[in-house]
Each structure stands twice: as structure tokens, then as C-alpha cells.
KOLMARTI-349233 format. One record per residue (C-alpha): x, y, z; residue in three letters. Coordinates in Angstrom, 3 decimals, always signed. Example, Ala and Ser with C-alpha at 12.3 -4.5 7.8 and 13.67 -1.06 7.14 Angstrom:
        X        Y        Z rest
  +12.300   -4.500   +7.800  ALA
  +13.670   -1.060   +7.140  SER
***
This chain:
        X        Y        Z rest
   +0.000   +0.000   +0.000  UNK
   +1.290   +3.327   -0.924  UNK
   +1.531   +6.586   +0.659  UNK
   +2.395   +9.165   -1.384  UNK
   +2.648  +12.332   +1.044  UNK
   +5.793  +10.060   +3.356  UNK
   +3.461   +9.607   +6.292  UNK
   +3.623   +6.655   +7.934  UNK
   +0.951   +5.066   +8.652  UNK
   +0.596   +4.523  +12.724  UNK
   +0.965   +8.394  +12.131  UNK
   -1.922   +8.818  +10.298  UNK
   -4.498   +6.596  +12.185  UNK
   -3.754   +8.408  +15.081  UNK
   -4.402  +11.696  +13.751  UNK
   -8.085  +10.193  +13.452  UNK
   -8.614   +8.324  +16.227  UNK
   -7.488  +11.734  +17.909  UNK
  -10.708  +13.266  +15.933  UNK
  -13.086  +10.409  +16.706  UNK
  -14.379  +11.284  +19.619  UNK
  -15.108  +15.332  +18.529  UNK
  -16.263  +14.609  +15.642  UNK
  -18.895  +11.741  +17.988  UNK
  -19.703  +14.004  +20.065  UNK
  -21.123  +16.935  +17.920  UNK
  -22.372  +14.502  +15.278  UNK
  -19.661  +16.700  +12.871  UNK
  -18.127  +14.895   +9.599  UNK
  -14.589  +14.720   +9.881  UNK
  -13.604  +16.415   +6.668  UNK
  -10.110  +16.799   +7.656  UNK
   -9.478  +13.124   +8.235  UNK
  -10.277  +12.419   +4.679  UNK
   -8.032  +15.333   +3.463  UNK
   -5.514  +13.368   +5.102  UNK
   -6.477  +10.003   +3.377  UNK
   -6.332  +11.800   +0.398  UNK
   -3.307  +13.336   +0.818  UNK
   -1.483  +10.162   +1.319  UNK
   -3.126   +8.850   -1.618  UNK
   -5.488   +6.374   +0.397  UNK
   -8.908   +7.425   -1.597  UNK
   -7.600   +6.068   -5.329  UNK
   -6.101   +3.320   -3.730  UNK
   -8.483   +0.983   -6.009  UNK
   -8.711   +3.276   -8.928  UNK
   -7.289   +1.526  -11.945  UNK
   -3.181   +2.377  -12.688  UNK
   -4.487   +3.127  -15.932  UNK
   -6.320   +6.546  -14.242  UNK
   -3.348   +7.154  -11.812  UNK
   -4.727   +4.973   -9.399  UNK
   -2.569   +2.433   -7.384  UNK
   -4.972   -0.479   -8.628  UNK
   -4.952   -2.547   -5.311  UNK
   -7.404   -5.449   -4.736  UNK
  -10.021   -6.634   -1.704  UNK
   -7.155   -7.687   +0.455  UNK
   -5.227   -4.931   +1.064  UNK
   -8.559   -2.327   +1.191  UNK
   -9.852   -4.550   +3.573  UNK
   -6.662   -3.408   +5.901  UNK
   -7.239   -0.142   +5.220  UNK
  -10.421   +0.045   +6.280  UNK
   -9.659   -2.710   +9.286  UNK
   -7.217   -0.086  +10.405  UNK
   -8.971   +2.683   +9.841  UNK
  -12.236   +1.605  +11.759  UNK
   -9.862   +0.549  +14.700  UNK
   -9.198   +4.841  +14.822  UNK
  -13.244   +6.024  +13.839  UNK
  -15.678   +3.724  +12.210  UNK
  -17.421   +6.167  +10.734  UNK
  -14.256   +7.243   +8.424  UNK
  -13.598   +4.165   +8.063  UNK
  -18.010   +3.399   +6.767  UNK
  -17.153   +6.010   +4.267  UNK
  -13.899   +5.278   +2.828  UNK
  -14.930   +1.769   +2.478  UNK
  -17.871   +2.635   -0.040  UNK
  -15.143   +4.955   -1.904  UNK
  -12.972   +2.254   -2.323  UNK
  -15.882   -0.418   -3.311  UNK
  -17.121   +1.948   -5.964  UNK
  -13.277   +3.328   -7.459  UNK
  -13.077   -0.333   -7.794  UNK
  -16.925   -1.258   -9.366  UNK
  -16.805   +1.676  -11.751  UNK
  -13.644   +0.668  -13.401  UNK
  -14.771   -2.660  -13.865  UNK
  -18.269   -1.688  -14.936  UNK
  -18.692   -2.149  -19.196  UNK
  -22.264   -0.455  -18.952  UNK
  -20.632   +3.247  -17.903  UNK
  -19.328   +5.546  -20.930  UNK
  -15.531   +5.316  -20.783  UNK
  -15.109   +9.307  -20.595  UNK
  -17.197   +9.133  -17.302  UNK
  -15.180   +6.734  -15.750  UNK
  -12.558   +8.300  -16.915  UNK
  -13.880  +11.633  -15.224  UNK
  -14.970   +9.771  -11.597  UNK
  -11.076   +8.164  -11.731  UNK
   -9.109  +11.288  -12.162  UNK
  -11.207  +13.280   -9.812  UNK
  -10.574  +10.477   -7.186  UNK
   -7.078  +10.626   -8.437  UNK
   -6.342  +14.381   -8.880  UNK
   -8.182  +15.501   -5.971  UNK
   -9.615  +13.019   -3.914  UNK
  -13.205  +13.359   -5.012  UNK
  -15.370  +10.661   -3.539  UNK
  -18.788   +8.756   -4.177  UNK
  -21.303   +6.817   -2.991  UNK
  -24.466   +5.050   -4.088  UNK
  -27.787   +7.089   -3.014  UNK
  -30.368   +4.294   -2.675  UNK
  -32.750   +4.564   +0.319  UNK
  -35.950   +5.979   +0.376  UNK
  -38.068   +6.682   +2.874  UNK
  -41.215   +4.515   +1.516  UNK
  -39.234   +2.052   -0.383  UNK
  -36.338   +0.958   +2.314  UNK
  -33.211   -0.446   +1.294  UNK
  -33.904   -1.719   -2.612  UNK
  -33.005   -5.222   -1.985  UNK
  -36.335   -6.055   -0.655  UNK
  -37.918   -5.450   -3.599  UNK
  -40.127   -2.434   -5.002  UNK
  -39.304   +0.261   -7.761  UNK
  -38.084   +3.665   -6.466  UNK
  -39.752   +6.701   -5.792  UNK
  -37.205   +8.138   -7.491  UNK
  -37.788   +9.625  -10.968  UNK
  -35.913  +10.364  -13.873  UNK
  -37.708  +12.684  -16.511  UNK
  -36.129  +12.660  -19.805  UNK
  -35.477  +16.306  -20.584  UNK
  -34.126  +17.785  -24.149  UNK
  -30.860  +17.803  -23.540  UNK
  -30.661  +15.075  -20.436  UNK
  -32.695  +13.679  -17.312  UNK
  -34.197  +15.722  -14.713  UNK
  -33.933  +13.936  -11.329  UNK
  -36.684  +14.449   -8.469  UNK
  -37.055  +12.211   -5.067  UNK
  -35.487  +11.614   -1.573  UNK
  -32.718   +9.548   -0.672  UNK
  -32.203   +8.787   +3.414  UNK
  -28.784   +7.407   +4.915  UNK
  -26.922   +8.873   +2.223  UNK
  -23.473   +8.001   +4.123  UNK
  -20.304  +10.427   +3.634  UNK
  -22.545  +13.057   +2.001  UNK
  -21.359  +16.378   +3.075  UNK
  -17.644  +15.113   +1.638  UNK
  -19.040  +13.560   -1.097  UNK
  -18.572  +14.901   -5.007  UNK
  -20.393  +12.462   -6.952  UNK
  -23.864  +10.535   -5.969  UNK
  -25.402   +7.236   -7.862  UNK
  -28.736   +7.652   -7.775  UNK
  -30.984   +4.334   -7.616  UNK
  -33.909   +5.526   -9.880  UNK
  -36.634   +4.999  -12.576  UNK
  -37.345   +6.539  -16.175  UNK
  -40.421   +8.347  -17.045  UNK
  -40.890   +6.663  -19.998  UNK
  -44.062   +4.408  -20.845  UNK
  -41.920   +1.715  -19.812  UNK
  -39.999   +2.284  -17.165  UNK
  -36.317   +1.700  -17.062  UNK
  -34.443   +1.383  -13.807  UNK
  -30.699   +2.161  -12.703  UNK
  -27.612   +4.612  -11.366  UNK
  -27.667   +8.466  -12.582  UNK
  -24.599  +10.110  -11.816  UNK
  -25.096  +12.928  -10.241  UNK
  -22.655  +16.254   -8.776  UNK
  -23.932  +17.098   -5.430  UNK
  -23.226  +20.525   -6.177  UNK
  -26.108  +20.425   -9.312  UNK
  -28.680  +22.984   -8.392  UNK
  -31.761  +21.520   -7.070  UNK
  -30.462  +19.149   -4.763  UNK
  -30.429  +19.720   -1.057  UNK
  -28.830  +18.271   +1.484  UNK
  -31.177  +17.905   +4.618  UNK
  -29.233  +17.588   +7.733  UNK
  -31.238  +14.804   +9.126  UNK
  -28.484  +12.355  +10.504  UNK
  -29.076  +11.716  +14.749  UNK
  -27.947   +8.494  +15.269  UNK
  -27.122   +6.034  +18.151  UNK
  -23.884   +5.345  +16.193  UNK
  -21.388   +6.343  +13.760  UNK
  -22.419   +9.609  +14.246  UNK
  -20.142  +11.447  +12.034  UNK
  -21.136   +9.524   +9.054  UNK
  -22.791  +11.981   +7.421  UNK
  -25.923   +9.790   +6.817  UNK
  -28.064  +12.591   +5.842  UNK
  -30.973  +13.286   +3.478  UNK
  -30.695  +14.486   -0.273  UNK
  -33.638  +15.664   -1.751  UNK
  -33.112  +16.507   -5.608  UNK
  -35.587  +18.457   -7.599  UNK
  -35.289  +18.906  -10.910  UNK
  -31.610  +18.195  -10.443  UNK
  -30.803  +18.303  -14.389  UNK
  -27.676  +16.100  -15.318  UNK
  -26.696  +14.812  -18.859  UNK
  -28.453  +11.939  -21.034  UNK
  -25.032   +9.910  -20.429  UNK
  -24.997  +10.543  -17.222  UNK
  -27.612   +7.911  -16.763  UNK
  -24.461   +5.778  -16.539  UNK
  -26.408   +2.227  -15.973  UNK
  -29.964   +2.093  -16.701  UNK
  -31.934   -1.559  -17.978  UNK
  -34.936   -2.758  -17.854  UNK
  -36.141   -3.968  -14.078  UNK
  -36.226   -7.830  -15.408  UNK
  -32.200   -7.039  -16.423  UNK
  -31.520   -6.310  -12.387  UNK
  -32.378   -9.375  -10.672  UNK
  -29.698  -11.475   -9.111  UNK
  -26.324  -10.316   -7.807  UNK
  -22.789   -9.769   -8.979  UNK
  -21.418  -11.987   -6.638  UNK
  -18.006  -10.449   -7.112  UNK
  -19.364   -7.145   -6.117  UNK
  -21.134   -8.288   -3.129  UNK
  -18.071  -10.165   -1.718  UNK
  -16.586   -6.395   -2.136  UNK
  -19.307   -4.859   -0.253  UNK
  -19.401   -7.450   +2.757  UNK
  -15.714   -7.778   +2.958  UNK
  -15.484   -3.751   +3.544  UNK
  -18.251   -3.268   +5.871  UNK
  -17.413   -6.421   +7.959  UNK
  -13.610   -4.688   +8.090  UNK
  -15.147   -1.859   +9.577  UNK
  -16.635   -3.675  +12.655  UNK
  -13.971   -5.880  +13.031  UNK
  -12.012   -2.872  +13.194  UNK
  -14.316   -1.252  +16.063  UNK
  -14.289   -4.856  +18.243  UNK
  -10.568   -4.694  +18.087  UNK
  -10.474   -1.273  +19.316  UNK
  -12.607   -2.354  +21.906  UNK
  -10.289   -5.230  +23.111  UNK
   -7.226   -3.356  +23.158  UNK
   -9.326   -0.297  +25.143  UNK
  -10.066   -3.478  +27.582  UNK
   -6.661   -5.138  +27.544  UNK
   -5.270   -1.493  +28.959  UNK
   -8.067   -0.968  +31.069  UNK
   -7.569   -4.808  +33.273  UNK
   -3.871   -3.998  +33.867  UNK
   -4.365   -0.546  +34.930  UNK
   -7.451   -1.153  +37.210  UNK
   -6.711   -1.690  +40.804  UNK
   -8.937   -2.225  +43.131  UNK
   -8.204   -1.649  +46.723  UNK
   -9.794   -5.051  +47.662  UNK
   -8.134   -6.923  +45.578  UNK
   -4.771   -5.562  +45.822  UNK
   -3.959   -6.181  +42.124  UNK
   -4.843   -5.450  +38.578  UNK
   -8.337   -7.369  +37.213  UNK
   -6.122   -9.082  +34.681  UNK
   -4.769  -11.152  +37.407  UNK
   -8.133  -12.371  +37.816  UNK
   -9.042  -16.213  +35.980  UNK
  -12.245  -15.074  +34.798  UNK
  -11.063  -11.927  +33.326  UNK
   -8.212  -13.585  +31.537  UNK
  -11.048  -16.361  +30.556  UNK
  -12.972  -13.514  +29.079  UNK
  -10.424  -12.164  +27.105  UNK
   -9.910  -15.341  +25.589  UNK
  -13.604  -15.548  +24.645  UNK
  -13.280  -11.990  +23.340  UNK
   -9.921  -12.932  +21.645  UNK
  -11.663  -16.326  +19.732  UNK
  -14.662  -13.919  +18.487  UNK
  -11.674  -11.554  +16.784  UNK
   -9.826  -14.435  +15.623  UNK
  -12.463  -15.607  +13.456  UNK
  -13.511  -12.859  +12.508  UNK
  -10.083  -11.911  +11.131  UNK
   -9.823  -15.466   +9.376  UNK
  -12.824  -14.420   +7.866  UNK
  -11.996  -11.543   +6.137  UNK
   -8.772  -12.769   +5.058  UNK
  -10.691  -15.508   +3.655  UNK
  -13.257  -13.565   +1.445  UNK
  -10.739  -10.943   +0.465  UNK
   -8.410  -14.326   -1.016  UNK
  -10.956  -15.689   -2.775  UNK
  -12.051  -12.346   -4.584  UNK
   -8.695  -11.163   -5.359  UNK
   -7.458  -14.450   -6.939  UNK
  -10.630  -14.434   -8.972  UNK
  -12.532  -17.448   -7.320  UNK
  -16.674  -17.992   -7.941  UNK
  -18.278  -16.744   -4.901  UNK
  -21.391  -18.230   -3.397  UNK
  -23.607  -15.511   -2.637  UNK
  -25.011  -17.392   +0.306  UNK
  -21.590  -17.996   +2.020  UNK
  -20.869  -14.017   +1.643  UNK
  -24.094  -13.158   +3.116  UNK
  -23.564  -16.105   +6.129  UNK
  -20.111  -14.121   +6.078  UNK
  -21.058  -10.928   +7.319  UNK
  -23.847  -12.271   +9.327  UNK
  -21.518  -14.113  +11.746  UNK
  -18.735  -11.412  +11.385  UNK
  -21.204   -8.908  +12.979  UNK
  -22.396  -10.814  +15.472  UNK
  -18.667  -11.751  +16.530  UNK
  -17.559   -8.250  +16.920  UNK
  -21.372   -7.155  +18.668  UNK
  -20.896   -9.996  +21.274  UNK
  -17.131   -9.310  +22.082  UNK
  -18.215   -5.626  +22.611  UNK
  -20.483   -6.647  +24.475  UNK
  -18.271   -9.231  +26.277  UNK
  -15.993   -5.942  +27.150  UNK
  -18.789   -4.102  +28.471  UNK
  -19.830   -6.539  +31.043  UNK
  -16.865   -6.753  +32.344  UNK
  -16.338   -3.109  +32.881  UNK
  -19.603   -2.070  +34.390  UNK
  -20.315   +1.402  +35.033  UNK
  -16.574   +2.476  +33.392  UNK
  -17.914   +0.975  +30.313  UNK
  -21.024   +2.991  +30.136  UNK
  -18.985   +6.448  +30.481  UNK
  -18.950   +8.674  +27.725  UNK
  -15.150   +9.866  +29.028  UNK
  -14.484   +6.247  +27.829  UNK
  -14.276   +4.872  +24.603  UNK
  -15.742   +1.274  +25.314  UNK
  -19.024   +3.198  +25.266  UNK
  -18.982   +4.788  +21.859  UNK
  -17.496   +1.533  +19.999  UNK
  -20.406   -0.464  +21.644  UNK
  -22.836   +2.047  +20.065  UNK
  -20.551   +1.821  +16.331  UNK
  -20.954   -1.999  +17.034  UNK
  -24.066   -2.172  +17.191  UNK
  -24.791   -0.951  +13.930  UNK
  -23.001   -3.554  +12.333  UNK
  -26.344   -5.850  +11.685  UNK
  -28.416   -2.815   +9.847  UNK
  -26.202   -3.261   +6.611  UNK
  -27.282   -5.228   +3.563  UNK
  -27.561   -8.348   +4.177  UNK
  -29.733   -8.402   +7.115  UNK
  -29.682  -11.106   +9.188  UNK
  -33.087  -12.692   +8.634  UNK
  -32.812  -12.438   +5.042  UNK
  -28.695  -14.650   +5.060  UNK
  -30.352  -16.652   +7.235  UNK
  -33.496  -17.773   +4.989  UNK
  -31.474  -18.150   +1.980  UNK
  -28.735  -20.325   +3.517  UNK
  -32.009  -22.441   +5.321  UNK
  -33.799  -22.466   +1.810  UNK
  -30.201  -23.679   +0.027  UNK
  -29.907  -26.162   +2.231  UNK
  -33.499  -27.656   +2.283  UNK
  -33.630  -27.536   -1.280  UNK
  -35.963  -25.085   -1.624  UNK
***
């Protein structure tokens, strides 16, 4: 992994983690932690050589991330779906070349990011099922886009969005418009109060009107041409948000770890990791983590040297990854009591970033039923 401005890395993780708990606090997106990612060349670190990117595969974003969620998970939520989609979008035939071209460079040039804009507030997350709100109206010299998008992570740092919408047409097409935040009509609504990873940036965007160009409508079929999955692209997706919590569980254990050797109580006379059952509980913690990281290391392997995926394993993937790093959060917690539960502590803020671990795509019931329904047959 390359950085390009000669800071190390240990350097630059701490500069965020020393932001993490500001930037929590005041629910504030830490702009100048991605100015630092960018200046060590971190956001094009999958952008195709051929753009000026360094090219890099699943395994080494997947330590990126790891690392970066260790420092703040919402950076780390962020950079992961900038480093997913630099990746997608140069492997994706449907886009006009001179757009991802454009989206490369920018990356490239000046760190510009994106992220997919996909939720609505009647439709939920698209893979249930259900056409978007979302409209595109073909225009004279392009598409008009109108509609809401909620949890639109990394939004205020964001340059380009993918919107998830339909054509106006008699028939109507779906797919991704690419879209400048900065076109006139849309608005950002500064909606994002959330239990965790609170400087996401998970906002609204409401778009009306917002005009782009016919080819920006980058990858737009017919609804019948968008079932199924690219299981390449979903091992991506899982692989990067499961880094993120395994990141924030790991943070967690070493906050723990410190905590045990440097907690004394009078009646005991010694530090709680003398104690059996602590060191019994760190073990339990430590097994959770050490699947977890055989996990990832796993999934990232099998992408990167280009082996079939089964969509049903990915989705098992992330289901037990999540609940690994929620229950050895948890495990920490417990054993911490009321110093867990104090906001001058960190324990308490990764056990809120844990928790969100299970909200992503896939969610649990739904890995669940299809691994149950594979197996039966059904």
C-alpha cells in the first residue's frame, strides 16, 4: 500500500482516532481526516493504474479500512464505499468510458469521492424489492432527477452521488444516474441523529429537478435485467463493511486489555487481569476476533485471486462477522460495568458503532433464509 505524502501510517491513524471522539460528540463529519487520506493517496487506492490509481485489490482495502475503523468507524463506513465503488466503476462495461474516466481522475487528482444514493423513505433499502420513488424525466438535452434519498453516508464530503432511480418513460427503465452534489436543485437535509457512527454523514438528499446529462444515466436496464447479484461485487461490499466492525471490536479489546492492567482495586490488591475469569474472558473476546479476522482474510483471497463466490456464504459471512464483533463488545462491556457505560471512555462509543453492524445489507433474517432455503432444497 502506498503513501504518497511520506506519512507513515501509525501516524496517520492516530491523527483520526485523535478526531473520533469530537467529531462523535457533535455529530460533525470529519472532513479533515479524509483530506488526510487523500493526501497520502489512500482514496484512489483501487482506482485503476491506468487513471493514476494504485490499482490494489479486496485484500489490502480490507486493511485499510480494518485499520482505519480501529481509529473512527465512521471514516472508516465512508472510505470503504469509496474504495468499493473506485473499484466497481472501473470494472463496470455499462458506464461511458469518458465518465469513468472523469470519476477516476477526480478520485485521483483531488480526492473526489462517491457513494451510491439508494434509500428511500417509503421504499427501504432496494433489496427487498419495489421500484423507487425516485424519478428520472427525460429532458431535451438530459434527465431531470426528483425524489429523496435517506442514509446517504459520507454526504457532506461527497462529489459524486449514484442515484438508484426509474425513467419516465411508458416503460420504465431502472438504474444509477450520476449525479454532482453541487447540481442545483439538490439539497442536502441535515437529518443524521444516530445512536452510532455519528459522524457519518448519513443525511438526506432531496433533488428536484436536479438536471444532469443523457449519459450521465451511466447504468440504466430494464427492471427484469436487475435481478440477481454480482457476486463479485457483493463479496466487495461485505468484505469492507465487515472490516469496519472488526475494526471497532478490536479497538474495543485493546481499550479493555489497557483498562484490566491498569485497574486496581483496593480489595483486591492487584490489577483485574490477574483475575481467571477476566483472563477467561479475554480469551472468549480474543476467539470472536480471531475468526472474525480469518474471515476476512478468507473472502478478500478468494475475490482477489478471482474465485466464484457463493452468494449465500458471503451473506452467512457478514452475518456471523457482525455478530462476533457485537458480542465481544459486548463481552468488554460486562466486564467493565459502570466504566464501560462512560462517555469519558471509549468502550461506550465503539459499543454504540458496534451495534450498527447488523443494519447493513444483508440483514440477518434475510442470510439466514437463503442459507435455510439452500440447504433444504428449496
Amino acid at each position: 500500500m502506498r503513501m504518497e505524502n511520506g506519512c507513515g501510517m501509525q501516524e496517520l491513524i492516530a491523527a483520526i482516532a485523535a478526531a473520533a471522539e469530537r467529531h462523535d460528540r457533535d455529530g460533525s463529519f470529519p472532513h479533515a481526516s479524509f483530506a488526510a487520506l487523500n493526501a497520502a493517496g489512500l482514496l484512489s487506492l483501487t482506482t485503476p493504474t491506468r487513471f493514476g490509481g494504485q490499482g490494489q485489490g479486496l485484500g489490502p482495502s480490507a486493511d485499510l479500512v480494518r485499520a482505519v475503523g480501529r481509529a473512527c468507524p465512521s471514516t472508516a463506513l465512508v472510505l470503504s464505499m469509496q474504495l468499493l465503488h473506485q473499484h466497481s466503476i472501473g470494472a463496470n462495461a455499462q458506464w461511458p468510458a469518458h465518465l469513468v474516466g472523469q470519476v477516476a481522475r477526480a478520485a485521483v487528482e483531488r480526492g473526489a469521492m462517491v457513494n451510491s444514493l439508494r434509500v428511500e423513505p417509503e421504499l427501504g433499502s432496494p433489496v427487498r424489492g419495489g421500484m423507487p420513488a425516485t424519478v428520472a424525466r427525460r429532458t431535451a438535452t438530459g434527465w431531470a432527477l426528483s425524489g429523496r434519498k435517506i442514509y446517504a453516508t459520507g454526504v457532506p464530503g461527497l462529489t459524486w452521488g449514484l442515484v438508484w432511480a426509474r425513467t419516465d418513460e411508458a416503460e420504465p427503465r431502472l438504474g444509477s444516474f450520476l449525479l454532482p452534489i453541487a447540481t442545483p436543485g439538490v439539497r442536502i437535509v441535515e437529518t443524521w441523529d444516530h445512536l452510532g457512527l455519528r459522524a457519518s454523514g448519513s443525511h438526506d438528499v432531496v433533488m428536484e429537478d436536479a438536471a444532469i446529462p443523457f449519459d450521465h444515466g451511466v447504468d440504466v436496464r430494464p427492471p427484469a435485467a436487475w435481478r440477481g447479484r454480482d457476486g463479485g461485487q457483493a463479496a466487495w461490499n461485505v468484505t469492507l463493511i465487515s472490516a469496519v466492525y472488526v475494526g471497532v471490536a478490536e479497538a474495543a479489546r485493546d481499550w479493555l486489555a489497557r483498562f484490566l492492567h491498569e485497574r486496581k482495586p483496593s480489595g483486591l490488591g492487584a490489577a483485574l487481569a490477574s483475575l481467571p475469569r477476566m483472563q477467561e474472558a479475554m480469551g472468549r473476546i480474543e476467539a470472536r476476533l480471531l475468526v472474525n479476522e480469518r474471515l476476512l482474510g478468507l473472502l478478500a483471497a478468494d475475490v482477489d485471486a478471482g474465485r466464484p463466490m457463493d452468494l449465500t456464504q458471503v451473506d452467512l459471512f457478514k452475518t456471523v462477522i457482525a455478530d462476533n464483533a457485537i458480542e465481544a463488545v459486548q463481552e468488554a462491556v460486562a466486564l467493565c460495568g459502570n466504566h464501560a457505560l462512560a462517555r469519558s471512555n471509549p468502550l461506550e462509543r465503539h459499543l454504540r458503532d458496534v451495534l450498527c453492524a447488523r443494519i447493513h445489507t444483508p440483514q440477518p433474517d434475510s442470510a439466514y433464509v437463503a442459507a435455510g432455503r439452500k440447504r433444504l432444497g428449496l
